[in-house]
Structures are given as C-alpha cells and as structure tokens.
N, C-alpha and C positions, 0 to 999 in steps of 0.2 A: 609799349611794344608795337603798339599799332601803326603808328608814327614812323617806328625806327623799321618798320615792312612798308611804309609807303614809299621812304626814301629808296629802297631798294628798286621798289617798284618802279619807281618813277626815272630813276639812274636805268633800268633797264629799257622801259621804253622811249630812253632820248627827252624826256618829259620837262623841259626844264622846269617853266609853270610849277607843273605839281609838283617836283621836288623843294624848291623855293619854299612852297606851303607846306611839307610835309619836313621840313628843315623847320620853319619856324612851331611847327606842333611839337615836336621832337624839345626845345628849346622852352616853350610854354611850361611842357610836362614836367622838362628838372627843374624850372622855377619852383612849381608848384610842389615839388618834394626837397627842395630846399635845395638841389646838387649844385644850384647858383643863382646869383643876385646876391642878395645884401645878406649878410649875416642874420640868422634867426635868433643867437644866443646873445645874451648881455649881461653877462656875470661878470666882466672884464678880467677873468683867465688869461691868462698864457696862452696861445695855441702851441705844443711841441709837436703838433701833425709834420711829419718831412723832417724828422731828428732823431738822430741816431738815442736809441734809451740811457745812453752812457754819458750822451751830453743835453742829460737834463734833471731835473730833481726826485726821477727816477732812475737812477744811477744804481746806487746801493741794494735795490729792492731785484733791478734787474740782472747784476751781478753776482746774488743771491741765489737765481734761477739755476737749474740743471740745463747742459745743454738743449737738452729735447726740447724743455718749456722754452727756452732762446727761439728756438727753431733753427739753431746751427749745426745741431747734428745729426747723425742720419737717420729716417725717420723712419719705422716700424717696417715700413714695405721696402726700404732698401736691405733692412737686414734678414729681414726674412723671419721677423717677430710676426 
C-alpha cells in the first residue's frame, strides 16, 4: 500500500522520477505475492480461473447449488431478509 500512495503521490506532484520508482515498487510487491511473474504452483491442474462453472468439470456440483449459493439471486439486502 505504500507503493500504491507513492504513485499517487508522485502523479500528484508532476514527479515523473518518483512515480517511475514508486510503479516499479508497486510491481516488486505483486511479484513477491505471487499476483505475477511465473507461476508458483506445479501440480499440472487445469487452470478454469475465467470460466463459466457450467463449462467445466464443475458443472453438476454447480448446478446442484441454490440460487443464492450461485450468486444469481437476489441477495438478503435486496429482499429485505
């Protein structure tokens, strides 16, 4: 978060410099949590991340579900539950 206020900072005072550095701190930090670069896992899995649950071997399991559990019906604060 420090990173991701220095770029602000830095966008605010015209700074190119330090936003440039405070972009690539920003860019360090998701390395280092995994949000990108190389993949950390190697179980050679399927990725279905970006897929609809209907078109993948969670299909039956998710079809299964109630709507609420989907998340395609209306949820507790729409009805007034």
């Amino acid at each position: 978060m420090t990173a991701r206020r220095g770029v602000r900072t830095a966008r605010q005072n015209h700074d190119d410099p330090a936003e440039a550095e405070a972009h690539a701190a920003v860019d360090a930090a998701k390395v280092a949590l995994g949000e990108r670069g190389p993949v950390w896992w190697t179980d050679g899995a399927p990725d279905y991340n970006r897929h609809l649950a209907k078109n993948t071997p969670y299909a039956d399991w998710f079809a299964a579900l109630d709507r609420r559990a989907r998340g395609s019906g209306p949820s507790s604060t729409q009805t007034g539950a």
